[in-house]
C-alpha positions in Angstrom: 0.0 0.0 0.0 3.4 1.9 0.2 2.6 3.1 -3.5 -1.2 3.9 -2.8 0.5 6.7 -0.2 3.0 8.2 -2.7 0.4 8.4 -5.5 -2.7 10.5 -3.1 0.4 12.9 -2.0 0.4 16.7 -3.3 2.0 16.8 -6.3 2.9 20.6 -5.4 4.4 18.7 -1.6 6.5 17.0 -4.5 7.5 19.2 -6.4 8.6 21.8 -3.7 11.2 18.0 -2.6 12.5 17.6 -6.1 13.1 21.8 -6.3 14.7 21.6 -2.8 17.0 18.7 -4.2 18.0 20.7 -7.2 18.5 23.7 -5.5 21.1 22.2 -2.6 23.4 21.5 -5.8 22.6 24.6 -7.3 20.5 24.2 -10.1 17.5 25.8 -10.8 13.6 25.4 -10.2 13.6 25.6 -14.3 15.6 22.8 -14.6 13.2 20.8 -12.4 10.5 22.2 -14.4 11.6 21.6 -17.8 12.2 17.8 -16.7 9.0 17.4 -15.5 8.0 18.9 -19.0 9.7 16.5 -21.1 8.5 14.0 -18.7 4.7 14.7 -19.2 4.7 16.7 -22.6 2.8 19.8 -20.3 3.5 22.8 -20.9 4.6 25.8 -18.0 1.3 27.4 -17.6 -0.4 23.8 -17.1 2.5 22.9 -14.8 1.9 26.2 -13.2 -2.2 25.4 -12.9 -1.2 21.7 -11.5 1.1 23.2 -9.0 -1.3 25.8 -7.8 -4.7 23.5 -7.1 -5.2 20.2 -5.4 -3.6 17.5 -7.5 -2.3 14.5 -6.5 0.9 12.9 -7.8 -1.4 10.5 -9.2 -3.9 13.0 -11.4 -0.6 15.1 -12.3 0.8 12.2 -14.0 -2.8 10.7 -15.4 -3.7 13.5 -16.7 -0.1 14.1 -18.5 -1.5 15.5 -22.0 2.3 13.2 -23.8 4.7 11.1 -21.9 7.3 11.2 -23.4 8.6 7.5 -24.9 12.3 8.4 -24.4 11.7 8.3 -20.4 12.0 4.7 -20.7 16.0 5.3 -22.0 15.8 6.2 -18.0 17.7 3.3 -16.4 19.3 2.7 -12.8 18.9 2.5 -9.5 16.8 5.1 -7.4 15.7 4.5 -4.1 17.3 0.7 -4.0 15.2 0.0 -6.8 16.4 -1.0 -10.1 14.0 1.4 -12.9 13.9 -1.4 -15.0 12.6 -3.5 -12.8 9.1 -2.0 -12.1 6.1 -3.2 -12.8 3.5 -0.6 -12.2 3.9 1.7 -14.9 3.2 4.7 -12.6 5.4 3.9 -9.8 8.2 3.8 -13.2 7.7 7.5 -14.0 7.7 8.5 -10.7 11.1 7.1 -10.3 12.0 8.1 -13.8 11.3 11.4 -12.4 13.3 10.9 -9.4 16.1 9.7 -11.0 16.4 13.0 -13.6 16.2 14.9 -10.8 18.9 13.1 -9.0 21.4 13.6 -12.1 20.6 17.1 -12.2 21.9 17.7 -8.8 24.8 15.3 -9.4 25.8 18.0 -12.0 24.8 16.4 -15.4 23.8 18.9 -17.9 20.5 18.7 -19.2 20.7 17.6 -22.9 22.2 14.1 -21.3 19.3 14.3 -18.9 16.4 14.7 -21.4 18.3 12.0 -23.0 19.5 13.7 -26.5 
């Protein structure tokens, strides 16, 4: 039920954690943003709607308008879990997620990021 949790939380409460992530390494809230762009094929002003009213992880991602098919070139471990290795596809992109964000703030640029 561990997954149940992560997909009813805020996506703005998780958000703000993958910002705060980005930002101890010094990169930018536009990074984060233009990861979770490629990610769901939204756009800023959408992001900026999601991130301003009540949805969950869960609707943020369901209600992605393109995910992108390159996020599966996302591979590794995140969390002691190996990417490949998940089953529920929405438990994947929300590690896929995690994982971009952890290369950010490990100093990789973006266009080896969004996987170019």
């Amino acid at each position: 039920m561990e997954k149940e949790k992560v997909f009813q939380m805020s996506f703005r409460k998780i958000y703000d954690c993958l910002v705060v992530k980005a930002e101890r390494k010094n990169r930018t809230q536009s990074e984060v943003n233009q990861i979770l762009q490629w990610v769901t094929g939204y756009d800023e002003r959408t992001l900026q709607e999601h991130l301003s009213s009540q949805t969950t992880y869960r609707q943020f991602l369901e209600q992605a308008p393109h995910m992108n098919p390159n996020r599966n070139k996302v591979k590794g471990v995140i969390c002691k879990v190996r990417i490949e290795e998940i089953d529920d596809p929405m438990m994947k992109d929300i590690r896929i997620i995690d994982k971009m964000v952890d290369e950010l703030a490990k100093g990789k640029s973006l266009e080896v990021i969004l996987r170019k």
